[in-house]
C-alpha positions in Angstrom: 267.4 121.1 62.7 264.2 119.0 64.2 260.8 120.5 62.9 257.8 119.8 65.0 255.4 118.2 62.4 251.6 117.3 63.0 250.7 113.7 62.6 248.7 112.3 59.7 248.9 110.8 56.5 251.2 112.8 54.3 254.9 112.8 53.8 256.9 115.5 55.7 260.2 116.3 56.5 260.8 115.7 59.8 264.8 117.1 61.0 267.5 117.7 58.6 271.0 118.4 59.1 274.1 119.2 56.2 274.2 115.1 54.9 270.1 113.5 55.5 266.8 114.5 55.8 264.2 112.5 57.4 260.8 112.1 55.8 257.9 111.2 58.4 254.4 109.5 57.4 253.0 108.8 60.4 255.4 107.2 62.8 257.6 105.7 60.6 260.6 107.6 59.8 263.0 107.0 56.5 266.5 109.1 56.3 267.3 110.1 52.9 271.2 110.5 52.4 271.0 110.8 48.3 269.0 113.3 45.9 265.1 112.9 46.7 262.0 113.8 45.3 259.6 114.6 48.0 255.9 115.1 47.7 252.7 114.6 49.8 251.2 111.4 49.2 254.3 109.8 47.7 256.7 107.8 49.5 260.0 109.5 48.5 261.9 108.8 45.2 265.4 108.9 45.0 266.2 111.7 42.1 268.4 110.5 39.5 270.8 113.4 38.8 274.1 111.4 38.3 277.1 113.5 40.5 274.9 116.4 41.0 276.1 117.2 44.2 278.8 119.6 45.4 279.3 121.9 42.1 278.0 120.0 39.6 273.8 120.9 39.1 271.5 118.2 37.5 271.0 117.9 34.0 268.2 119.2 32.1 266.7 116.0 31.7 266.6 115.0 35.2 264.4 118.2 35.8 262.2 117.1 32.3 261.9 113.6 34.3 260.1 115.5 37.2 257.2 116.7 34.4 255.6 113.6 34.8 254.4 114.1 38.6 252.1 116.9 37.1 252.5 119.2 40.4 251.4 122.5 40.9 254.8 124.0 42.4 258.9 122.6 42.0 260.4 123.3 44.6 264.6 122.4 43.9 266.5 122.4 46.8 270.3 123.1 45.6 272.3 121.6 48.5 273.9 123.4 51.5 273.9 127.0 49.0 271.7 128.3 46.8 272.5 127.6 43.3 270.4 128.3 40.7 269.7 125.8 37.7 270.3 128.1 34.7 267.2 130.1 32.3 266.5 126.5 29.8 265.0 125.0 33.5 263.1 127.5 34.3 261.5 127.9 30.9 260.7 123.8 31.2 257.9 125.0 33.9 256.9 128.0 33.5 255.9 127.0 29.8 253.9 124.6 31.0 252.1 126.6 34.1 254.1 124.9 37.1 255.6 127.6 39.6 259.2 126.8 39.7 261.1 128.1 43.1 265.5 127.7 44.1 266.6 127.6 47.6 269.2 125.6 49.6 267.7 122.5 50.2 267.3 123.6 54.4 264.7 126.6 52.8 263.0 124.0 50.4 262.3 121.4 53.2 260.7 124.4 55.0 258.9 125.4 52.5 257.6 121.9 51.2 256.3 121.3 54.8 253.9 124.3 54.6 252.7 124.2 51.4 252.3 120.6 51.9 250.0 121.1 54.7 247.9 123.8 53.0 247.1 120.8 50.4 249.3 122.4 47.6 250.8 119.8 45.0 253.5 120.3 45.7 257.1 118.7 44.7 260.4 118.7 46.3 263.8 117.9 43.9 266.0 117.8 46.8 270.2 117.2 46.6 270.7 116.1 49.8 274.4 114.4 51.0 278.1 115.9 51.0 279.6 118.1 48.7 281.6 116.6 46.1 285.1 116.1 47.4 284.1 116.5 51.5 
């Protein structure tokens, strides 16, 4: 799907589709292909979650990694389904005051765009690619 974005200086997903999203800051345009992090003013960071793709969900310690951006809001986009990453992940956040939302990553790029734009800090974990075994 191609979202209509306004131009400026932040990151924002541009189009998506069931194997890439593309990331706009300004005109230049990067495809991702492989698990992302996704926020504002960041270029985007590929997400270290080993084979967390398909049926497998990250580790707990690749969601304790994104701690470190200090956002206001998680946003983890679980692939082509929702999937959601278990009770121990949520507790990571929510103990330490950062909203923690699951949807299929399609829902989280939609999301992240608007938030992004109301000024939110705001983070995207994204799996993005094939399922395991397509």
């Amino acid at each position: 799907m191609k979202i209509h974005i306004e131009r400026g200086a932040t990151y924002r997903v541009q189009a998506y589709d069931a194997v890439s999203v593309a990331v706009a800051h300004g005109e230049v345009v990067q495809t991702l292909t492989a698990p992302a992090l996704l926020q504002p003013d960041i270029a985007p960071l590929e997400w270290a979650v080993g084979q967390a793709t398909g049926q497998a969900l990250p580790p707990l310690a690749a969601f304790e990694l994104l701690l470190d951006f200090a956002p206001e809001l998680v946003l983890y986009g679980s692939g082509a389904r929702l999937r959601f990453p278990g009770a121990q992940v949520m507790r990571l956040f929510h103990a330490r005051g950062i909203g923690f939302e699951t949807m299929d990553t399609f829902a989280a790029c939609r999301t992240y765009n608007v938030l992004s734009m109301e000024g939110r800090r705001v983070l995207a974990a994204l799996l993005i690619g094939p399922p395991m075994g397509a």
